[in-house]
Backbone bond lengths (Angstrom), bond angles and torsions (degrees), N, CA, C in turn:
res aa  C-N    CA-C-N  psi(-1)  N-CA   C-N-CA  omega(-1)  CA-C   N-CA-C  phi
1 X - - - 1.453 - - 1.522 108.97 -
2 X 1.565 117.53 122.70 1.026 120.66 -170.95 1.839 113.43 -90.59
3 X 1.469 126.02 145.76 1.585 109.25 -161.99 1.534 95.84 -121.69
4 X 1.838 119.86 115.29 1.592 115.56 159.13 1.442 108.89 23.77
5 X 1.217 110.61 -93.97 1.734 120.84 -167.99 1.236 106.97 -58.61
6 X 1.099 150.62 16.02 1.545 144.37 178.49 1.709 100.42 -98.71
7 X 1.344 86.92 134.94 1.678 83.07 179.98 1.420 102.94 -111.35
8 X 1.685 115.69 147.97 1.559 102.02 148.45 1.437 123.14 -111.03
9 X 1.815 96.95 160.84 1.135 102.62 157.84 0.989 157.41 -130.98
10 X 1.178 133.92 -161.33 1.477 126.01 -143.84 1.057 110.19 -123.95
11 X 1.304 127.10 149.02 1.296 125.73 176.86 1.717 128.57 -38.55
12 X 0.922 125.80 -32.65 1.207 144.23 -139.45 1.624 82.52 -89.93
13 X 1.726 108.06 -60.92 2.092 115.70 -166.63 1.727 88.37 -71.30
14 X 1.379 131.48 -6.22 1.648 102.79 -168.22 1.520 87.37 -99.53
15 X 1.367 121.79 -17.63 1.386 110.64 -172.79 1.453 108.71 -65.91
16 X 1.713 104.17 -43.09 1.160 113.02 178.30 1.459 149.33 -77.12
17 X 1.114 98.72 -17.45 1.591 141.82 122.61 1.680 114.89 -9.16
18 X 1.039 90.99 -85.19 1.649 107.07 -170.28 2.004 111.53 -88.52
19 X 1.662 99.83 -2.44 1.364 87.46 160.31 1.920 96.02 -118.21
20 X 0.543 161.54 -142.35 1.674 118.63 -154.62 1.631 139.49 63.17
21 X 1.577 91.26 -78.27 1.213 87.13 148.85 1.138 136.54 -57.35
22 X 1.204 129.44 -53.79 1.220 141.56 -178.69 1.267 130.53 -58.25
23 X 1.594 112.16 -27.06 1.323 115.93 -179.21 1.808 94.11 -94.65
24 X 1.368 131.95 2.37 1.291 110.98 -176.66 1.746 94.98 -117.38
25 X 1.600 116.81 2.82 1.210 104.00 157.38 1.535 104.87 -77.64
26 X 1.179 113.08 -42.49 1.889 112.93 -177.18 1.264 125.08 -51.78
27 X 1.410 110.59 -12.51 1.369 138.89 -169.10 2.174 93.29 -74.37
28 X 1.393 81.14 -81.85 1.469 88.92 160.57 2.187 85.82 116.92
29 X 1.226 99.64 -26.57 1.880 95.74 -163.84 1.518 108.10 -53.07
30 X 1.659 124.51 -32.59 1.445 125.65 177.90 1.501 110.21 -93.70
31 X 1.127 135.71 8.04 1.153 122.77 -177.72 1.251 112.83 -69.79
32 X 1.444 128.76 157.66 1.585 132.95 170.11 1.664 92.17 -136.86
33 X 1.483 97.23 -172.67 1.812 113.18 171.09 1.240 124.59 -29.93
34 X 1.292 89.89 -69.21 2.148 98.05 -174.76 1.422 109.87 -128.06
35 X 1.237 104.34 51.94 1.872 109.09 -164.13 1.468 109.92 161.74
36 X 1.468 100.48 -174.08 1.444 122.65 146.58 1.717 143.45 -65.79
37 X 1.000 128.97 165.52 1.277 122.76 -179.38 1.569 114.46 -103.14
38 X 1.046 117.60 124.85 1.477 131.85 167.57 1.994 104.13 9.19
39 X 0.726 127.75 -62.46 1.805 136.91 -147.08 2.149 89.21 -118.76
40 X 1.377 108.06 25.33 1.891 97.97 160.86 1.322 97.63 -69.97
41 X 1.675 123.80 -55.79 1.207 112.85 -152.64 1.401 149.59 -38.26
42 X 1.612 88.29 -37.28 1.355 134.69 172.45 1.693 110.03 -59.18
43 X 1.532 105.00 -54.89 1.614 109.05 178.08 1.773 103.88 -76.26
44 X 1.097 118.22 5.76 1.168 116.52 177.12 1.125 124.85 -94.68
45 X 1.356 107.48 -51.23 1.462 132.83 161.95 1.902 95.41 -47.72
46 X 1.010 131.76 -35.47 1.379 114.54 -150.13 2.097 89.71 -100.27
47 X 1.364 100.54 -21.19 1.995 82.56 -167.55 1.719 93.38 -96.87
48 X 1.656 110.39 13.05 1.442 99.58 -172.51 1.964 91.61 -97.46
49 X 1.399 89.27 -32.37 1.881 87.72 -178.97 1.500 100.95 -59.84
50 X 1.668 131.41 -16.05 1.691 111.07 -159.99 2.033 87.52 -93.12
51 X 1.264 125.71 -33.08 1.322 129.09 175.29 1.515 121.78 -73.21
52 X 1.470 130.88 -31.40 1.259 144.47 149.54 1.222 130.92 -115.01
53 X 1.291 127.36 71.19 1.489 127.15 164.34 1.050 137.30 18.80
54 X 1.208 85.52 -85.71 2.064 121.72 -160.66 1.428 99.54 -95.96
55 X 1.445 116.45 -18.22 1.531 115.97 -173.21 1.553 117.06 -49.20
56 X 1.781 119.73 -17.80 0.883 112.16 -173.67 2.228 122.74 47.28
57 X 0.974 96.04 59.19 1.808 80.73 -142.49 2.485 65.79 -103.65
58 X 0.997 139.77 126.78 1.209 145.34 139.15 0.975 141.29 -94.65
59 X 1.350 126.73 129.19 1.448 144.96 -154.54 1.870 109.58 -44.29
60 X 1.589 105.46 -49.65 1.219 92.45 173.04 1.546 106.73 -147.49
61 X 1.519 96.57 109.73 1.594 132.29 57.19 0.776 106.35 -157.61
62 X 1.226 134.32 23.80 1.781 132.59 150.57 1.297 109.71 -26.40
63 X 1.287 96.10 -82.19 1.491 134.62 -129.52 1.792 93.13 -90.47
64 X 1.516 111.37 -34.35 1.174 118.05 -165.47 1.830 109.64 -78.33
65 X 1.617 103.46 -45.33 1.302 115.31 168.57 1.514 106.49 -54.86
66 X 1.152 126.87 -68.31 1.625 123.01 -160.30 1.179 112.39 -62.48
67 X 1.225 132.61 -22.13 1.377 141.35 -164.57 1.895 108.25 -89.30
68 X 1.877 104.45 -24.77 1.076 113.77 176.56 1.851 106.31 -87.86
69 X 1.337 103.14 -27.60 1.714 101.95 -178.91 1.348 92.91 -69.74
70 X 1.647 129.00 -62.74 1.324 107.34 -166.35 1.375 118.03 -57.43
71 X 1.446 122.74 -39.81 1.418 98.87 -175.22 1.615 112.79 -50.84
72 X 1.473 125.43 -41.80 1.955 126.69 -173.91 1.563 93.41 -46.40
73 X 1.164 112.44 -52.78 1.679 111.73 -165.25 1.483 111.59 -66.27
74 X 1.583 125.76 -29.01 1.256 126.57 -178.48 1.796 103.12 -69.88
75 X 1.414 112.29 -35.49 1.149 119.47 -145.65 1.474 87.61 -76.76
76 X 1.254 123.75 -47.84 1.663 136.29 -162.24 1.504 93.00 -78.46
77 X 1.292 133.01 -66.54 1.504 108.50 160.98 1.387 143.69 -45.37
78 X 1.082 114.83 4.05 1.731 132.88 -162.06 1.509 81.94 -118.85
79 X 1.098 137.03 -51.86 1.797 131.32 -167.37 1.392 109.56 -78.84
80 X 1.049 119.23 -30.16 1.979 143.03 164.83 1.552 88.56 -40.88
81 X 1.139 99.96 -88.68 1.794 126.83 -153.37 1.971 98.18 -67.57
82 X 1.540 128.21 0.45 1.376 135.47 -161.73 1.449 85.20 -110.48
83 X 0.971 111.13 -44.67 1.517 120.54 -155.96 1.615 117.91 93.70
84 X 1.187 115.05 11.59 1.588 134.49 -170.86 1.490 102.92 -60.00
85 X 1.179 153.42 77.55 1.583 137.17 156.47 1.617 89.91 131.63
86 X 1.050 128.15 8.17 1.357 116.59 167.52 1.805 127.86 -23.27
């Protein structure tokens, strides 16, 4: 069940999204062990406002929710393509 305030999105913020990420793993300054460090979100939220504007897109729970759906969806496509649960 989807609620008023839920936004979707669009291709365009998941692309950007996920290169984002990527350029602030390349970065290397937030990295930790098996992840990020506590305060990425924040730098995330801020290099996603210089690539989308208006996206309004905020750290939490924008940014925090979608980032947790894609990982479920990576994971279930990653076990597909593993052969994991066949």
């Amino acid at each position: 069940m989807k609620l008023d305030n839920q936004m979707k999105w669009v291709p365009e913020e998941d692309a950007a999204l996920v290169a984002c990420i990527v350029d602030l793993y390349n970065v290397g300054t937030y990295n930790a062990d098996m992840g990020f460090k506590a305060s990425y979100l924040n730098e995330l939220e801020r290099m996603l406002e210089k690539v989308l504007p208006h996206a309004m897109l905020k750290a939490k729970p924008k940014l925090e929710s979608r980032i947790r759906t894609l990982k479920r969806d990576w994971t279930i496509v990653y076990d597909m393509l593993s052969g994991k649960d066949n």
